[in-house]
Short mmCIF file of the C-alpha atoms (twelve columns), coordinates in Angstrom:
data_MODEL
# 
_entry.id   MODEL 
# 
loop_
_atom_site.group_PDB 
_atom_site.id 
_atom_site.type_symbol 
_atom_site.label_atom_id 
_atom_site.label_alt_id 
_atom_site.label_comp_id 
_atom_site.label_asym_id 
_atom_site.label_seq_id 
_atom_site.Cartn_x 
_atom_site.Cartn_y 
_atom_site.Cartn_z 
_atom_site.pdbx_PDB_model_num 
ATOM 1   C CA . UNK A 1   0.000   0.000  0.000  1 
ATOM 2   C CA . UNK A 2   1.405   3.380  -0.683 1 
ATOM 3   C CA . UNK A 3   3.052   4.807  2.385  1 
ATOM 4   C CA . UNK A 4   0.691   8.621  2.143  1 
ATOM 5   C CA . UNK A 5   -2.244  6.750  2.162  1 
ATOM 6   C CA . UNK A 6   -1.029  4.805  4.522  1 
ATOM 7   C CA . UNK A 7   -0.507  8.190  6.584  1 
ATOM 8   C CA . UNK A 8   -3.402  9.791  5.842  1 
ATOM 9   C CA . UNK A 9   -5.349  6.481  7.193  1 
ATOM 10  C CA . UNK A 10  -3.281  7.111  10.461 1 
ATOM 11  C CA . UNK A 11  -4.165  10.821 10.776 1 
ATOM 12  C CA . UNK A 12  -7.710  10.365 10.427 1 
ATOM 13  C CA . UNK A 13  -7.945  7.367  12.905 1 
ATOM 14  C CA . UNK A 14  -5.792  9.625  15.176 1 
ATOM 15  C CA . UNK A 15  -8.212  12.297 14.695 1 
ATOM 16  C CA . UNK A 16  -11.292 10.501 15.364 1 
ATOM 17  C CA . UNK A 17  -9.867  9.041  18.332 1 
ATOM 18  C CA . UNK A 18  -8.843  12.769 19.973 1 
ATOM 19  C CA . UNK A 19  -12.528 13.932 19.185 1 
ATOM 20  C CA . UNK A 20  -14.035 10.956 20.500 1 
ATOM 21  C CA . UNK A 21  -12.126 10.971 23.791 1 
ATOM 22  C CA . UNK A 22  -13.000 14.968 23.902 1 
ATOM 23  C CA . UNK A 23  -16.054 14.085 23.387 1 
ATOM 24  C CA . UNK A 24  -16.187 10.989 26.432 1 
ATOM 25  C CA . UNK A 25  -14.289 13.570 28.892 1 
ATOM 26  C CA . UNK A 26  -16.693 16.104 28.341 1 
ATOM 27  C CA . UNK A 27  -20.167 14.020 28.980 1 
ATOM 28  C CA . UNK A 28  -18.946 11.780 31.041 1 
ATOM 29  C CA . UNK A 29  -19.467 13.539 34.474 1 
ATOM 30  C CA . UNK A 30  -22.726 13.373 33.684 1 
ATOM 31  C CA . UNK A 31  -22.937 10.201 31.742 1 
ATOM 32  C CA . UNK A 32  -25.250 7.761  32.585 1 
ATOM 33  C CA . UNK A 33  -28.968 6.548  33.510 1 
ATOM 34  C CA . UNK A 34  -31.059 9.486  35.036 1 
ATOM 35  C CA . UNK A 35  -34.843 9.259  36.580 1 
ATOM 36  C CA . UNK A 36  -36.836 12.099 36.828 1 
ATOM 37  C CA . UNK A 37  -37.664 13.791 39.672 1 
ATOM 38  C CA . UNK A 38  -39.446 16.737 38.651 1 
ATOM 39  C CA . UNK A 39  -40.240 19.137 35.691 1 
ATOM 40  C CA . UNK A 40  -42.148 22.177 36.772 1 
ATOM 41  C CA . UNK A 41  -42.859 25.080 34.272 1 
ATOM 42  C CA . UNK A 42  -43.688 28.101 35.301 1 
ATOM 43  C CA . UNK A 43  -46.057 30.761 33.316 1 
ATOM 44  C CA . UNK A 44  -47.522 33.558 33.917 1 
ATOM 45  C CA . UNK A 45  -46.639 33.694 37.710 1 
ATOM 46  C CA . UNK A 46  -48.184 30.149 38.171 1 
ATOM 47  C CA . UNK A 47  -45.674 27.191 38.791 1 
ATOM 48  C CA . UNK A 48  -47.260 23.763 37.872 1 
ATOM 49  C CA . UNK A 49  -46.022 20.226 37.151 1 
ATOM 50  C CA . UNK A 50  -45.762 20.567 33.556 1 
ATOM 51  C CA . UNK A 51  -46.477 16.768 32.653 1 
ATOM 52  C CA . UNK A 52  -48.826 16.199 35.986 1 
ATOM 53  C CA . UNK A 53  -47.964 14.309 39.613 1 
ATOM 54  C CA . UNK A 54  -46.725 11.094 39.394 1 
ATOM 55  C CA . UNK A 55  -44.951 11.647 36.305 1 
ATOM 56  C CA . UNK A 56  -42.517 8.992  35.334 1 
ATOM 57  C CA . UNK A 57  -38.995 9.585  33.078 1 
ATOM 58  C CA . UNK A 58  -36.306 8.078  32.352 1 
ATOM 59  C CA . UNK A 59  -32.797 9.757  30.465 1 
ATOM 60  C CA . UNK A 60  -29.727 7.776  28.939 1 
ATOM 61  C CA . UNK A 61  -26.534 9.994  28.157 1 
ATOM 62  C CA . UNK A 62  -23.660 7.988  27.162 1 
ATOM 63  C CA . UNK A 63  -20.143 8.868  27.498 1 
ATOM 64  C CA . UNK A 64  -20.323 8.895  23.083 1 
ATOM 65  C CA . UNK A 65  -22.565 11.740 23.674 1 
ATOM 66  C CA . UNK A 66  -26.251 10.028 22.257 1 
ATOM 67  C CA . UNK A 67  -28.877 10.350 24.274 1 
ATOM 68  C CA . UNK A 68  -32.672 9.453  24.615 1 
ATOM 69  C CA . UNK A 69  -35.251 10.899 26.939 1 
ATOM 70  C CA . UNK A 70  -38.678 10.096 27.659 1 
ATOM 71  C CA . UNK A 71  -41.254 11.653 30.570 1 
ATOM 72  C CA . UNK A 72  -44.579 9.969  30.622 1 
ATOM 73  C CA . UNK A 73  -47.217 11.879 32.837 1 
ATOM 74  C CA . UNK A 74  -49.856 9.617  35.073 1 
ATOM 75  C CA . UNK A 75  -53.455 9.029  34.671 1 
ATOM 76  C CA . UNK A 76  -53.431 9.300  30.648 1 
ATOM 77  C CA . UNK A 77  -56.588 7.929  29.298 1 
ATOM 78  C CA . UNK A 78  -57.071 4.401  28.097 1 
ATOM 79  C CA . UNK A 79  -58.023 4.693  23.924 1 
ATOM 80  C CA . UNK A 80  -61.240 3.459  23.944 1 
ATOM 81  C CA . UNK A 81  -60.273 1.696  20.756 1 
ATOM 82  C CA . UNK A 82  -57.690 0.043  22.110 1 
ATOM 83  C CA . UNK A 83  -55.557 0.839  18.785 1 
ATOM 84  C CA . UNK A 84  -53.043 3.819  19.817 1 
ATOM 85  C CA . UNK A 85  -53.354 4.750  16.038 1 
ATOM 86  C CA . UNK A 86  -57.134 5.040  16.413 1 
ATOM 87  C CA . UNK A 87  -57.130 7.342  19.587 1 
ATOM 88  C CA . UNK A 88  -60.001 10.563 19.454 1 
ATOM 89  C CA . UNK A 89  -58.980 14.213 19.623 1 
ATOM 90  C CA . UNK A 90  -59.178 14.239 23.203 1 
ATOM 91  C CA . UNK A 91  -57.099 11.048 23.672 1 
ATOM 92  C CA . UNK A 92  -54.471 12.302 21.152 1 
ATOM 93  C CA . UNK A 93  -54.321 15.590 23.539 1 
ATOM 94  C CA . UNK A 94  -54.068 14.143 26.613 1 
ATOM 95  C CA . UNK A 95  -51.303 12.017 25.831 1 
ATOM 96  C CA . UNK A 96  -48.939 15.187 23.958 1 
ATOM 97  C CA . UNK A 97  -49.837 17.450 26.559 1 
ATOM 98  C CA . UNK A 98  -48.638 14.841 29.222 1 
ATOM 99  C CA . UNK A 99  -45.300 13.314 27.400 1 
ATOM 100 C CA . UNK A 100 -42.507 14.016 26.408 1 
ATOM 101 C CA . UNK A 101 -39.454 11.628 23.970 1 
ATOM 102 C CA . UNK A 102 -36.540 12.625 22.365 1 
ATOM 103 C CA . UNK A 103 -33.260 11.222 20.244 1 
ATOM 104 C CA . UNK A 104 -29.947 12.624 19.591 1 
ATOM 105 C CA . UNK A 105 -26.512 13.592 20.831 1 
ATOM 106 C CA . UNK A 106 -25.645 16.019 23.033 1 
ATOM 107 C CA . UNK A 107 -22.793 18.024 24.209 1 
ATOM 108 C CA . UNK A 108 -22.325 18.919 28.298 1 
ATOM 109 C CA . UNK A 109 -20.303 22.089 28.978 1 
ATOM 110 C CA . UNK A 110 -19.629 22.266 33.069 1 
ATOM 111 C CA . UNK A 111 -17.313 25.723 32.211 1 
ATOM 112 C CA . UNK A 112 -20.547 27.353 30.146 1 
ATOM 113 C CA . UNK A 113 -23.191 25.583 32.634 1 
ATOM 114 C CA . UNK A 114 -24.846 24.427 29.246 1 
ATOM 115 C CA . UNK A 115 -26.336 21.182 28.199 1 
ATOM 116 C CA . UNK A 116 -27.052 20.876 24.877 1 
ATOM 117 C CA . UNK A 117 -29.599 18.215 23.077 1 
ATOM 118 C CA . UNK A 118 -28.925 18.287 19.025 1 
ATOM 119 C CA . UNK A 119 -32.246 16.923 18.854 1 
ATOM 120 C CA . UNK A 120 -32.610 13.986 15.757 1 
ATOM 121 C CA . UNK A 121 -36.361 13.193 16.749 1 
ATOM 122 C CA . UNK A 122 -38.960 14.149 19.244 1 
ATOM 123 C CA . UNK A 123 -42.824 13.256 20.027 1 
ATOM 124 C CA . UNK A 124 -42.787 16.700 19.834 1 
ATOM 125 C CA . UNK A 125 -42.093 17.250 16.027 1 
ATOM 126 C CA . UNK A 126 -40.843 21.055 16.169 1 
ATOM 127 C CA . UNK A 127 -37.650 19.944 17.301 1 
ATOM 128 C CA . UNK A 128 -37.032 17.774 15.428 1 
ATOM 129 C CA . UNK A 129 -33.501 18.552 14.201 1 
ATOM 130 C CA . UNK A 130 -33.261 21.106 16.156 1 
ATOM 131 C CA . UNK A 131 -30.421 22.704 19.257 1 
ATOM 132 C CA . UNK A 132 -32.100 22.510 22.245 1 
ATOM 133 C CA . UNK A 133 -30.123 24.460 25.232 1 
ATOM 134 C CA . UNK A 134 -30.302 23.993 28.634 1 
ATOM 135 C CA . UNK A 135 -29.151 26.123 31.526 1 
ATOM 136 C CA . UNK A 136 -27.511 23.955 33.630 1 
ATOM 137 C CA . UNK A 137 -28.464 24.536 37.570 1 
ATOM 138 C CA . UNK A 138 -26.446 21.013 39.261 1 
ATOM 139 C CA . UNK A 139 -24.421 18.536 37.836 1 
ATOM 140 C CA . UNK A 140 -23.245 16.595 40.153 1 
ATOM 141 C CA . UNK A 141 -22.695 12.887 40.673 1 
ATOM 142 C CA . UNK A 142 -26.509 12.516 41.809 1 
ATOM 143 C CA . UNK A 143 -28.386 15.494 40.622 1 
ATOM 144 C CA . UNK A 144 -28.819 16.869 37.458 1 
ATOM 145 C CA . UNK A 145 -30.939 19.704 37.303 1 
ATOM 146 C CA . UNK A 146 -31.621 22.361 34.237 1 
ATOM 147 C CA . UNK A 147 -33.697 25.047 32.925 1 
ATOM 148 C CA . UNK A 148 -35.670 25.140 29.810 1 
ATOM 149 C CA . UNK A 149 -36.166 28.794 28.923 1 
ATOM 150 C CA . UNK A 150 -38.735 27.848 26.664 1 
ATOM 151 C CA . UNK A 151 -40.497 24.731 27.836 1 
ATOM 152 C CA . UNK A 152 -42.802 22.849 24.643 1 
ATOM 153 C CA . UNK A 153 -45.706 23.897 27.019 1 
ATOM 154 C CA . UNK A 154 -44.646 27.719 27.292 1 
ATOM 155 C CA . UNK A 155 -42.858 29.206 30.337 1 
ATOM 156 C CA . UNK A 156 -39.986 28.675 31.819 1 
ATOM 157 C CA . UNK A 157 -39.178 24.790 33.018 1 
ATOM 158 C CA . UNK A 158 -37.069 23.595 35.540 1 
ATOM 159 C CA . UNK A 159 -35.902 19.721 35.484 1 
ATOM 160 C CA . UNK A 160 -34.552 17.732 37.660 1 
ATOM 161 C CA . UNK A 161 -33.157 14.254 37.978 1 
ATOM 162 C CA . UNK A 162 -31.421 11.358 40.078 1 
ATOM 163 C CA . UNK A 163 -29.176 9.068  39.097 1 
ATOM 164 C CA . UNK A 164 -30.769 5.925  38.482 1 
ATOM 165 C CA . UNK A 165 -29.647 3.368  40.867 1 
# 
């Protein structure tokens, strides 16, 4: 095999392995399984639970930086169908106003107190492919907490989560 070819396989495999280490170090303090433990939004003065009490979630962030994230609120109606494809209007609204899931990488900066979900997909369809920022309030190696400024729901948003045991 020629020998510059040969080289410029070695620089790019270098490469890829300095960005992909950059890119470990700088998730992986917060890297890992997270549950939710709240996400209030407030609006207008009012603070609520944006996705209800007794709302479930669950977020991955690997040390790659790819990351999925889902909130589920409680007490969403039953389709009376039975076919989740076949819900009514007021189905179909219950459940969007109440849930949350989204795919993509992300990029943690601890220096800039910024979280930052490059958003591939999301049950809410305006981000899709999309920069969501967060504000980051904790990161620590239990809590992570952020702000939205501009929650899906309006307001302002607040989350918060444990580290899943």
């Amino acid at each position: 095999m020629d020998r510059a070819i040969v080289r410029s396989t070695q620089a790019v495999l270098l490469l890829a392995s300095i960005l992909t280490t950059s890119a470990s170090a700088q998730n992986g303090s917060i890297a890992g399984m997270w549950s939710l433990v709240s996400s209030v939004v407030e609006k207008d003065g009012t603070r609520i639970d944006q996705f209800g009490t007794g709302v479930k979630g669950m977020m991955s962030l690997d040390a790659g930086g790819h990351f999925m994230l889902t909130i589920i609120g409680s007490d969403l109606p039953k389709f009376a169908s039975g076919n989740r494809a076949a819900g009514t209007a007021e189905e179909n609204k219950a459940v969007m106003s109440k849930s949350i899931a989204m795919i993509g990488t992300y990029v943690f900066n601890p220096e800039a107190k910024t979280l930052i979900f490059n958003t591939e997909r999301a049950s809410f369809p305006n981000w899709d492919a999309t920069e969501q920022k967060r504000l980051v309030v904790t990161a620590n190696g239990q809590e992570l907490k952020y702000i939205t400024s501009t929650a899906s729901s309006g307001g302002v948003g607040t989350v918060t989560w444990k580290r899943a045991e």
